[in-house]
KOLRO-842988 format. One record per residue (C-alpha): residue number from 1; residue in one letter; x, y, z. Coordinates in pm, whole numbers, plus 50000, padded with zeros to 5 digits. Example, Ala and Ser with C-alpha at 12.3 -4.5 7.8 and 13.67 -1.06 7.14 Angstrom:
2
     n   res      xx      yy      zz
     1     A   51230   49550   50780
     2     S   51367   49894   50714
// end
This chain:
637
     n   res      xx      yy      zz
     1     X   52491   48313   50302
     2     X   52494   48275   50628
     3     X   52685   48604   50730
     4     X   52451   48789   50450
     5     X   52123   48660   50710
     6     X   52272   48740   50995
     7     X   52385   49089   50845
     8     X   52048   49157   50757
     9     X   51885   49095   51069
    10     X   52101   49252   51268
    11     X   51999   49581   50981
    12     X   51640   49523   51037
    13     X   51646   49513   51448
    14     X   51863   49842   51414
    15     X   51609   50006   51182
    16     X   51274   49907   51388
    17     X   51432   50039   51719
    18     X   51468   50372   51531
    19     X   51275   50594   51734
    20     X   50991   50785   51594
    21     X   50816   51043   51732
    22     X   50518   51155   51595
    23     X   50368   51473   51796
    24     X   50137   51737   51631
    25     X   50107   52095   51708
    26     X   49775   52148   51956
    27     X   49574   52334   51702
    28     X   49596   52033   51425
    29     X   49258   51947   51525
    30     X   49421   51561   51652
    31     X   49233   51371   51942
    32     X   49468   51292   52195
    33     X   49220   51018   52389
    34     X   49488   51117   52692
    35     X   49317   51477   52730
    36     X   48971   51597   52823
    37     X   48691   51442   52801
    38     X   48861   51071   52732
    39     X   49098   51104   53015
    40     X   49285   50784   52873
    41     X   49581   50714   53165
    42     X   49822   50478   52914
    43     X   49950   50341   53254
    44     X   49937   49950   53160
    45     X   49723   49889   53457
    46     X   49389   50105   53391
    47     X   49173   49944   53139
    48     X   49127   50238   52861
    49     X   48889   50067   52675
    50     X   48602   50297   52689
    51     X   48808   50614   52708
    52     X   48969   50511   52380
    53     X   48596   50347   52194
    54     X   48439   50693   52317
    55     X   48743   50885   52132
    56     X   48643   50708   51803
    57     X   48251   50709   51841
    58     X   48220   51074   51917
    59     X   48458   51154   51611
    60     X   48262   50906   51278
    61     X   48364   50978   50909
    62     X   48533   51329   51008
    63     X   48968   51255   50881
    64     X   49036   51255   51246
    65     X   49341   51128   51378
    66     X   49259   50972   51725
    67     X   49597   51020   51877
    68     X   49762   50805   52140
    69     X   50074   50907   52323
    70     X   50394   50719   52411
    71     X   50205   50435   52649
    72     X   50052   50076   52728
    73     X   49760   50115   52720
    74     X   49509   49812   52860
    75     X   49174   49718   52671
    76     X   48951   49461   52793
    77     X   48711   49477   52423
    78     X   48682   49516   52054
    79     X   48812   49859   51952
    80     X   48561   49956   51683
    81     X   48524   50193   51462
    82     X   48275   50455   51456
    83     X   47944   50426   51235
    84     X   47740   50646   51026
    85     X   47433   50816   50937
    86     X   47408   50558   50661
    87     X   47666   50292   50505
    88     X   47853   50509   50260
    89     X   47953   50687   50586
    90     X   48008   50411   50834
    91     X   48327   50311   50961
    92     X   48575   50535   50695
    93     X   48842   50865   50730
    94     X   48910   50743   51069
    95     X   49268   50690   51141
    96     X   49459   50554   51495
    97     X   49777   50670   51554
    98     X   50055   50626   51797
    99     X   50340   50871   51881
   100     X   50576   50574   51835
   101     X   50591   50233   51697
   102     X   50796   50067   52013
   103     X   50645   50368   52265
   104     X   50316   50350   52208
   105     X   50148   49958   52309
   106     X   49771   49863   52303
   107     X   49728   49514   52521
   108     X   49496   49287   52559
   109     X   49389   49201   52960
   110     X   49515   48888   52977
   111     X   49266   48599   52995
   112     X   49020   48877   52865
   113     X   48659   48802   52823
   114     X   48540   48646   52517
   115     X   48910   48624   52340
   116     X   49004   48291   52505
   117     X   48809   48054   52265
   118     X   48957   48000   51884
   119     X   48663   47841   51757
   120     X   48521   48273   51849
   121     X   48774   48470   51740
   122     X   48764   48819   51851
   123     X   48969   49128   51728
   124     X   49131   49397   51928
   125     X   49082   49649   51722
   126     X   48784   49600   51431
   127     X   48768   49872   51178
   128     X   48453   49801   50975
   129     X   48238   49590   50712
   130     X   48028   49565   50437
   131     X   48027   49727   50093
   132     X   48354   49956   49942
   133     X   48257   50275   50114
   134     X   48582   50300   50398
   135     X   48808   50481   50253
   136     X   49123   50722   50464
   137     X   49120   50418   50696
   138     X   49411   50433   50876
   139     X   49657   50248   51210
   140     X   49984   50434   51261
   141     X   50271   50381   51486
   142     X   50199   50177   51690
   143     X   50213   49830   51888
   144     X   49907   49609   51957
   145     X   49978   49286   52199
   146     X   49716   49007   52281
   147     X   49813   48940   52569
   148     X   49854   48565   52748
   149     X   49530   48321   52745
   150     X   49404   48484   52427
   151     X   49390   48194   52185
   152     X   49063   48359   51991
   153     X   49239   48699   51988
   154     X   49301   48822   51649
   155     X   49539   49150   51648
   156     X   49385   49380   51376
   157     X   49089   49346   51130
   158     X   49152   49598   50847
   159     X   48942   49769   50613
   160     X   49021   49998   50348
   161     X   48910   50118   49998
   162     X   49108   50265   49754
   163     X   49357   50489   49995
   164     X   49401   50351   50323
   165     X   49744   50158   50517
   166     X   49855   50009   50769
   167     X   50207   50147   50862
   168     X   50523   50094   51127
   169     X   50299   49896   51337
   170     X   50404   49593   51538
   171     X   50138   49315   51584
   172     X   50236   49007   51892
   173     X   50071   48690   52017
   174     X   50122   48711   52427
   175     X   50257   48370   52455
   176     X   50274   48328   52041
   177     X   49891   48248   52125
   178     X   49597   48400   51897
   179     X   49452   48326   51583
   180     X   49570   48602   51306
   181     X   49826   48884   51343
   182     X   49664   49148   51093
   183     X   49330   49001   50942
   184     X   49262   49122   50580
   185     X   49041   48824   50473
   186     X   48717   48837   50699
   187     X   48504   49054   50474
   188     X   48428   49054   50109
   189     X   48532   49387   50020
   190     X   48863   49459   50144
   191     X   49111   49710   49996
   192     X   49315   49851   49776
   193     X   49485   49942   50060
   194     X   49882   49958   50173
   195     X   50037   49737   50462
   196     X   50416   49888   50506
   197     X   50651   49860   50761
   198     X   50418   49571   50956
   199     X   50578   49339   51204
   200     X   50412   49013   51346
   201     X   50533   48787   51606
   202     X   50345   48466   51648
   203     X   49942   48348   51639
   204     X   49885   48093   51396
   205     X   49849   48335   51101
   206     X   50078   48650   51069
   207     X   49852   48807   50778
   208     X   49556   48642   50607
   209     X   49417   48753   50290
   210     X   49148   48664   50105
   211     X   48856   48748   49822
   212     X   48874   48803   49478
   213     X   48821   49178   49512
   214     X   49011   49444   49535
   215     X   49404   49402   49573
   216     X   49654   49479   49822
   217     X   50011   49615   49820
   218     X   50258   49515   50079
   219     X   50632   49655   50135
   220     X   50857   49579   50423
   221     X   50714   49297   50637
   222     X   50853   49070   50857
   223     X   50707   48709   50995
   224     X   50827   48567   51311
   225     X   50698   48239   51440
   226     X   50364   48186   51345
   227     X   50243   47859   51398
   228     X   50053   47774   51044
   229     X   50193   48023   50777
   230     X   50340   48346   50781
   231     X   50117   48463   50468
   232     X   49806   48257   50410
   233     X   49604   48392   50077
   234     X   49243   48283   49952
   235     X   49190   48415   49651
   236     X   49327   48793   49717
   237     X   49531   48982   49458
   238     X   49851   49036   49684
   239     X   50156   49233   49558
   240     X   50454   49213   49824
   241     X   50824   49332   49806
   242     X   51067   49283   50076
   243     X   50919   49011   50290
   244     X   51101   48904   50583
   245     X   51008   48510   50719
   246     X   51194   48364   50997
   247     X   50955   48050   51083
   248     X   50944   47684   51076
   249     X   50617   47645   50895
   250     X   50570   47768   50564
   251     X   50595   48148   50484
   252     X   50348   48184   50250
   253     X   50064   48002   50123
   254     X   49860   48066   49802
   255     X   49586   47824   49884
   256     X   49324   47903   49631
   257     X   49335   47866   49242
   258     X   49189   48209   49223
   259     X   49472   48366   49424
   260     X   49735   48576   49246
   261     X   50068   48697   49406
   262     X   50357   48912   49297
   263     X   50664   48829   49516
   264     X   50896   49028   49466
   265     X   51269   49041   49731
   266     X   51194   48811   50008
   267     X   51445   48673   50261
   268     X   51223   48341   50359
   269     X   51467   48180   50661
   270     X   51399   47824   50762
   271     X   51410   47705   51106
   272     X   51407   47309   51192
   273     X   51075   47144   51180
   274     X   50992   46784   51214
   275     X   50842   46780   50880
   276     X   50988   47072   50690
   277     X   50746   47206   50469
   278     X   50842   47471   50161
   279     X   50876   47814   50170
   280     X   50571   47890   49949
   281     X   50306   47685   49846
   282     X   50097   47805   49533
   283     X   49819   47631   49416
   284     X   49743   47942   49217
   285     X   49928   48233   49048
   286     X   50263   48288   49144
   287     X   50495   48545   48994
   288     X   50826   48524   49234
   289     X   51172   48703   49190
   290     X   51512   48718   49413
   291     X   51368   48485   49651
   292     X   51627   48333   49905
   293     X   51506   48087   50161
   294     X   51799   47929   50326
   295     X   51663   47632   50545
   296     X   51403   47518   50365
   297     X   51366   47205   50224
   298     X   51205   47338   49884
   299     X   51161   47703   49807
   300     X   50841   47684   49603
   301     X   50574   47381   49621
   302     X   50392   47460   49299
   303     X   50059   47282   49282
   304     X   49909   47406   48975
   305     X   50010   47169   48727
   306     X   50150   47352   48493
   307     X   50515   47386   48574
   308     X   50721   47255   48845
   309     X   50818   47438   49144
   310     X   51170   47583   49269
   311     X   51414   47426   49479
   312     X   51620   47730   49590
   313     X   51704   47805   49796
   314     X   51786   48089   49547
   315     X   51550   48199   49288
   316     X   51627   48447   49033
   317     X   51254   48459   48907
   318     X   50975   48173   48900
   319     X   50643   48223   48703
   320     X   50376   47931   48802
   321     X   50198   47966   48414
   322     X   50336   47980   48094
   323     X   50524   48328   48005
   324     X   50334   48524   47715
   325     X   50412   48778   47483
   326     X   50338   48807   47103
   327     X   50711   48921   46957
   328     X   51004   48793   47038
   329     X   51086   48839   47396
   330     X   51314   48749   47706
   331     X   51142   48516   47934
   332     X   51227   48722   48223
   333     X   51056   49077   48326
   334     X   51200   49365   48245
   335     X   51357   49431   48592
   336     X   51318   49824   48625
   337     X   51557   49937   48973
   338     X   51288   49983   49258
   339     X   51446   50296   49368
   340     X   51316   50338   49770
   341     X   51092   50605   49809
   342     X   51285   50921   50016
   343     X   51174   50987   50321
   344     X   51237   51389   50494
   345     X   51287   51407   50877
   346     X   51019   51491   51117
   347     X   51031   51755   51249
   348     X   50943   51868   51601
   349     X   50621   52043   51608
   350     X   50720   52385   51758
   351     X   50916   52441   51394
   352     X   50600   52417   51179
   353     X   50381   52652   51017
   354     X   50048   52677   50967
   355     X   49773   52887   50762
   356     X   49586   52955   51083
   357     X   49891   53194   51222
   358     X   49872   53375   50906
   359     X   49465   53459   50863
   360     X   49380   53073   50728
   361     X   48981   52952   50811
   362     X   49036   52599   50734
   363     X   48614   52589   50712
   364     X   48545   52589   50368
   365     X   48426   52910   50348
   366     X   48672   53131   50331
   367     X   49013   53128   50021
   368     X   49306   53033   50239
   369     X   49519   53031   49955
   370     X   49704   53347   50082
   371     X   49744   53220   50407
   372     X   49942   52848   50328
   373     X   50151   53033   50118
   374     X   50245   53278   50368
   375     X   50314   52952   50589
   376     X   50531   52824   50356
   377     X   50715   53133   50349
   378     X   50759   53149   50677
   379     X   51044   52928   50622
   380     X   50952   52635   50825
   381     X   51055   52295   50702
   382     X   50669   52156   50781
   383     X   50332   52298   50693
   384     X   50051   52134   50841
   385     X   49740   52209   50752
   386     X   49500   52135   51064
   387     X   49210   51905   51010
   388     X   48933   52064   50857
   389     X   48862   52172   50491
   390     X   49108   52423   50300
   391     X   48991   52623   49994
   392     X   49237   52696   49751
   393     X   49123   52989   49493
   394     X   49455   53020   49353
   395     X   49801   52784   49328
   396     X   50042   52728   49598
   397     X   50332   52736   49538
   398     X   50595   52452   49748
   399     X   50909   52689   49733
   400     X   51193   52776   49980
   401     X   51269   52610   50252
   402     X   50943   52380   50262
   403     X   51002   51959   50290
   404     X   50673   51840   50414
   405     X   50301   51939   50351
   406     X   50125   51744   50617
   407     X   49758   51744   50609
   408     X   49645   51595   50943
   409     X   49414   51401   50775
   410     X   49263   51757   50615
   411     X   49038   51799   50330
   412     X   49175   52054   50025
   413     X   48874   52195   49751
   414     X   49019   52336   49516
   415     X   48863   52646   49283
   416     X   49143   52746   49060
   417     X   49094   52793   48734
   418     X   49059   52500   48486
   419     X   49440   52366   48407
   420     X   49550   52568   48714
   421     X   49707   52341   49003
   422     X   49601   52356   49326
   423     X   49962   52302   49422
   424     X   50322   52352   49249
   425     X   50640   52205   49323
   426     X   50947   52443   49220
   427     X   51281   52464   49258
   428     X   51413   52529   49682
   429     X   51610   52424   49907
   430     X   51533   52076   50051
   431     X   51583   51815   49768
   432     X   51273   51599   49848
   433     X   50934   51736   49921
   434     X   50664   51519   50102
   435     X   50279   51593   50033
   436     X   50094   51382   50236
   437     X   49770   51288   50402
   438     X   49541   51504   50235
   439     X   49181   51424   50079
   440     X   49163   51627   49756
   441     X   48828   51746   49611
   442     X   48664   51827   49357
   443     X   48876   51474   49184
   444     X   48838   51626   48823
   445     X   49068   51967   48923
   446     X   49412   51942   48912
   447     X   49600   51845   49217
   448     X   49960   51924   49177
   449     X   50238   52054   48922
   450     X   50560   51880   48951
   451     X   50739   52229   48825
   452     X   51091   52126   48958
   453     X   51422   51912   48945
   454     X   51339   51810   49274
   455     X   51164   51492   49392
   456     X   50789   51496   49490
   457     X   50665   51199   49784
   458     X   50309   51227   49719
   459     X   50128   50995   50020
   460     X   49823   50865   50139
   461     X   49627   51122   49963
   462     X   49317   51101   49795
   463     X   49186   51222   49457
   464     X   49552   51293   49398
   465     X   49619   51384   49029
   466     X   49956   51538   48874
   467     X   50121   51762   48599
   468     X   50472   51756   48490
   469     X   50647   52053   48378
   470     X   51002   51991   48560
   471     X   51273   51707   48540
   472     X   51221   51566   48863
   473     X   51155   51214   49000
   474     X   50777   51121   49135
   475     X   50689   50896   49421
   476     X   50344   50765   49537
   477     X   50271   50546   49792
   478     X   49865   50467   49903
   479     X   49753   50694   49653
   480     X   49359   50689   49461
   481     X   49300   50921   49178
   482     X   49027   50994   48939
   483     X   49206   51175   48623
   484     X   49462   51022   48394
   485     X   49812   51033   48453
   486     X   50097   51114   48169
   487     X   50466   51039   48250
   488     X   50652   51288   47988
   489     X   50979   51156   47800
   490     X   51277   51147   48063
   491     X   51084   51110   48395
   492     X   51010   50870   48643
   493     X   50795   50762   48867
   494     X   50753   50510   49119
   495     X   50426   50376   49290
   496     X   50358   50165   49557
   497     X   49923   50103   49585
   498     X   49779   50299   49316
   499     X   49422   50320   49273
   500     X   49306   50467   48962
   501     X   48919   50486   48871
   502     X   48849   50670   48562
   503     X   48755   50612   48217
   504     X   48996   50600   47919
   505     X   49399   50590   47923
   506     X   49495   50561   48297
   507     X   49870   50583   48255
   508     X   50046   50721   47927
   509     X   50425   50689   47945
   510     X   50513   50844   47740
   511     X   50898   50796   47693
   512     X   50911   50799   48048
   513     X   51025   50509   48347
   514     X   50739   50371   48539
   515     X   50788   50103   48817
   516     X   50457   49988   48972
   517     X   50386   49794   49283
   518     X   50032   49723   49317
   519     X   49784   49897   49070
   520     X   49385   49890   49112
   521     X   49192   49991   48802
   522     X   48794   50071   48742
   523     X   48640   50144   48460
   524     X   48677   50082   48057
   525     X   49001   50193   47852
   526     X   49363   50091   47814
   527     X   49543   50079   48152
   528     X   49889   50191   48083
   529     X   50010   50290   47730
   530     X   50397   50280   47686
   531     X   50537   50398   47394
   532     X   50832   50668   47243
   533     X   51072   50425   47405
   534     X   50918   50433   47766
   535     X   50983   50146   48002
   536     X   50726   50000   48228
   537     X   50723   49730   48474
   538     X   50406   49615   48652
   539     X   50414   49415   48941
   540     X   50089   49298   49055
   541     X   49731   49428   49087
   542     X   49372   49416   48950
   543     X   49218   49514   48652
   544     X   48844   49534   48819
   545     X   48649   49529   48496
   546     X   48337   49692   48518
   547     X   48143   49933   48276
   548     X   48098   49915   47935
   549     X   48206   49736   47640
   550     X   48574   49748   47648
   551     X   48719   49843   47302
   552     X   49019   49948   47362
   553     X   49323   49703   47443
   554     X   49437   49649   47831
   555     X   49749   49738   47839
   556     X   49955   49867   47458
   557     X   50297   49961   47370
   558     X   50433   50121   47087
   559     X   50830   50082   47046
   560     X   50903   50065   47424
   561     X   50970   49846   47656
   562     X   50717   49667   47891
   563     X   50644   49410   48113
   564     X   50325   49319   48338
   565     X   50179   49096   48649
   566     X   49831   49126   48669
   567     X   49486   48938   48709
   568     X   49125   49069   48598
   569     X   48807   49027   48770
   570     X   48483   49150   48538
   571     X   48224   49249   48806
   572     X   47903   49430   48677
   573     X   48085   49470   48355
   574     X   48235   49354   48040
   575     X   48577   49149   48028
   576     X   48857   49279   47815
   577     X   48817   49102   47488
   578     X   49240   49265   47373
   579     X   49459   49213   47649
   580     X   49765   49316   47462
   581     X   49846   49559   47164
   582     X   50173   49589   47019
   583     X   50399   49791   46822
   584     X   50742   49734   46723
   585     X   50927   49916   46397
   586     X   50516   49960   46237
   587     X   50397   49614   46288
   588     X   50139   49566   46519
   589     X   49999   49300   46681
   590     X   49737   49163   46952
   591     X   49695   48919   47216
   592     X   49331   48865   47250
   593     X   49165   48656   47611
   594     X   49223   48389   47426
   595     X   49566   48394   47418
   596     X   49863   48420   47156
   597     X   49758   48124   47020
   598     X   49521   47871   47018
   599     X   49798   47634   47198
   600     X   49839   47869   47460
   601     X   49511   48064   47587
   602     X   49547   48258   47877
   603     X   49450   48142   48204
   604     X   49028   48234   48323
   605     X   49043   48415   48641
   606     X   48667   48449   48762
   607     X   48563   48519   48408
   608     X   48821   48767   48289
   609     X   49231   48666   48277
   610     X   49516   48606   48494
   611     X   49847   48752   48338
   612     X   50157   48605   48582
   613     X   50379   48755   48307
   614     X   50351   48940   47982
   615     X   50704   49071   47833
   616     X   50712   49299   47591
   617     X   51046   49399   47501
   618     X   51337   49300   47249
   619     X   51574   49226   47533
   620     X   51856   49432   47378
   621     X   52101   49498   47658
   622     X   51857   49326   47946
   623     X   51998   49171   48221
   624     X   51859   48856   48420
   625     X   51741   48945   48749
   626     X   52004   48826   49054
   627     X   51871   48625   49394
   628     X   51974   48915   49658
   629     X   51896   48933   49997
   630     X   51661   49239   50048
   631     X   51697   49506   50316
   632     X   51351   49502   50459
   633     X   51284   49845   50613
   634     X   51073   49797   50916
   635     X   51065   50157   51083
   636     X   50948   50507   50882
   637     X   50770   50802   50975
// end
């Protein structure tokens, strides 16, 4: 065990000193707060403060990227986002990005006015409140340090709604002082939203969550010594893989009984403590699996009553509430292979291609369909399309030698004809094609046709909605969509932070694989149908019931294979009244809210259900999940 830790960190500290190096061509329409009028210096001895709050007033609800190159660079104040004409348009599509995770450093003065007392804390950079309205949120590559004598300093407050992250960024307590690493709990309304590749060293907190409402997906973090808890949820719906603890306190806490977590590969490492406390303590839903916390005491303190906790310090898989399913079923999960989502190389900007060289507008005016495909054919390896709004009259095609779409932060409308894509994948050279960072309107037109054997990254795009003609593999990561999606026999896809709003049958697999991490849902009718021997596996989320009368059953399945982590919250709506249909060899049958049976109702959660686990297979051929210790990525693009 010990050479398997020591392995691993010695993996992770090689991956996050990976450089990146993220540079856009000057016509992507980026802010770089170093140029005119900002004039930022980045020195580490010139308080940027304003230079870098002008940057993000002057630029409100617009996709920009306000860009900050390799640099410390010394605030003295809140960073805050820009506001709005109104509150629909206040503090959202604003993203800050660095040109490297370790290069580029935002630090609190030391001693800095206003962020030295705890009972006030303060953040360094705050990026909104109020209602659901701040969506393309974004902090990218980048490093934010609080500085010494800044016990009130919190390192990021967070806000995003349905597509929106927080990625490769590096979050440290000067002198392990400050409150909370990455805040995600101080406002009502936060998320869905995606924290990957997110690093915290020290404050009391590394990541708070909290709220009933509206989820959030986490992949790839790492804790180092906080001071109260690594993780510390009230009430959120949090869905992690790959977490990474090295602390003597306890790595995560589940404090509230409305809190509902989906742990999924964590390396939890104990250091010595006067009074050792466990690795997790739930006192409300807990769905764990290959959990390994060498040097704790106790791997799970289970407060719930209902079952007893884990002593590890390996756990194959630990549900805190009964297990339920209606036929005959393994008391496991089904244990789909969370295959990592590719990644293509960046490259450097002087080998894209963009529509503007070839006739483009990019104002919203003008059909630049013509002109990204002649980009594309240029035989560049990146496409950007600058920030501003595309019109597409008529599909692209992603062929030759094309790997990455990037749409610095740009808006695509589509006017193809009805069934046409705006977008289709075929066959070419590279073997994995990125789309990413794009907001797509109008969110009832078809997006993109997956037309190829090859596989398609679709990321932190909005109104993002797919066909699939071709054999190849589908990946989504931060992703919102308002149309249905269909998974044909044979394919797969896997999704990390999927919000889908839309009325009827979200997801139909439909003899296809689907591996979730993290799914939001709105609106009445079934939220994935597998059936036609598909396999699904569900791993955390929430089933935000609102609308109508719901008739139709949550989730069904029809002779396939299925398993699901999930808690409901009915706001300004109806509660599902049948969680569960289903099928196997013509008989059917239902779980209603009330359970299986009469001896075993499901749990209430805030007046609809919490689901830890559901299985829904005949276990033929299923194997029982093994206690590895995970490779947490820390580093990406």
């Amino acid at each position: 065990m010990r050479r398997l830790i020591r392995f691993f960190c010695l993996l992770s500290f090689a991956l996050a000193a990976r450089a990146e190096d993220i540079v856009f061509p000057p016509d992507a329409g980026v802010v770089d707060v170093t140029k005119s009028p900002y004039f930022a210096k980045g020195d580490g001895k010139t308080d940027d403060t304003e230079a870098i709050q002008q940057a993000l007033l002057e630029h409100p609800n617009g996709n920009k990227i306000i860009y900050l190159p390799n640099g410390t660079y010394l605030i003295s104040a809140t960073l805050r986002w820009p506001g709005g004409e109104d509150e629909e348009k206040a503090e959202r599509a604003t993203v800050l990005q660095g040109q490297s995770r370790a290069g580029t450093v935002i630090r609190l003065l030391d001693y800095a006015p206003g962020f030295g007392n705890s009972g006030r804390p303060r953040p360094m950079v705050w990026t909104g409140d109020g209602q659901a309205f701040h969506q393309r949120n974004a902090v990218r590559n980048l490093t934010l340090n609080s500085g010494q004598g800044n016990a009130g300093a919190i390192g990021l407050q967070f806000m995003a709604n349905g597509q929106g992250c927080v990625r490769d960024v590096t979050i440290i307590a000067g002198g392990r002082s400050g409150l909370i690493g990455l805040d995600l709990a101080y406002e009502d309304h936060i998320g869905p939203c995606l924290i990957q590749r997110v690093r915290v060293e020290g404050f009391d907190v590394g990541i708070a969550a909290a709220n009933s409402v509206y989820s959030m997906t986490m992949e790839n973090i790492e804790l180092v010594d906080q001071l109260v808890a690594g993780i510390r949820n009230r009430g959120q719906a949090v869905s992690i893989r790959r977490l990474r603890s090295t602390n003597s306190v306890v790595a995560l806490q589940n404090t509230d009984a409305t809190g509902f977590v989906t742990l999924v590969e964590a390396a939890l490492q104990g250091l010595p403590a006067k009074r050792p406390p466990p690795a997790i303590q739930n006192k409300g839903f807990l769905f764990a699996r290959q959990i390994s916390t060498p040097g704790y005491t106790n791997a799970i303190e289970n407060r719930t009553g209902f079952v007893e906790g884990a002593s590890g310090p390996e756990v194959r898989e630990f549900v805190s509430h009964p297990i339920f399913n209606i036929f005959p079923a393994p008391q496991y999960a089904l244990f789909l292979p969370a295959e990592e989502t590719p990644e293509v190389p960046w490259d450097a900007p002087g080998a894209w291609a963009g529509p503007l060289a070839f006739g483009g507008k990019g104002d919203g005016a003008h059909d630049d369909s013509a002109a990204i495909q002649a980009a594309i054919d240029s035989g560049a390896a990146t496409v950007y399309l600058p920030n501003g709004v595309w019109k597409i009259q008529h599909p692209v095609e992603l062929r030759k030698n094309v790997r990455r779409i990037i749409g610095c932060e740009a808006r695509v409308v589509a006017e193809v004809p009805v069934g046409q894509p705006a977008f289709r994948l075929v066959d070419g050279t590279a073997p994995v094609v990125t789309v990413e960072r794009l907001e797509f309107q109008p969110a009832q037109r078809l997006f993109i046709e997956q037309g190829s054997n090859r596989k398609l990254v679709l990321s932190s795009c909005e109104g993002v909605s797919l066909s699939w003609t071709g054999k190849g593999d589908v990946f989504l990561e931060d992703v919102s969509s308002r149309l249905p999606w269909t998974i044909p026999a044979g394919r797969r896809l896997w999704a990390r932070q999927l919000c889908l709003d839309c009325n009827g049958t979200k997801i139909l697999n439909d003899g296809g694989q689907l591996w979730v991490l993290g799914l939001k849902v709105e609106l009445p009718g079934t939220l994935i149908d597998t059936r036609s021997g598909g396999k699904t596996e569900l791993l955390g989320g929430l089933c935000f019931s609102n609308g109508t009368w719901k008739q139709d059953p949550m989730f069904r399945i029809v002779d396939a294979s299925a398993t699901f982590s999930l808690s409901e919250v009915p706001v300004g709506g109806y509660a599902y009244q049948t969680i569960v249909s289903e099928t196997r060899r013509g008989v059917t049958r239902q779980m209603t809210s009330r359970g299986p049976s009469q001896d075993q109702p499901l749990p209430d959660h805030l007046g609809g259900i919490a689901l830890p686990l559901y299985t829904g297979y005949d276990g033929i051929g299923a194997v029982a999940p093994k206690t590895v210790l995970p490779n947490v990525k820390t580093s990406g693009n």
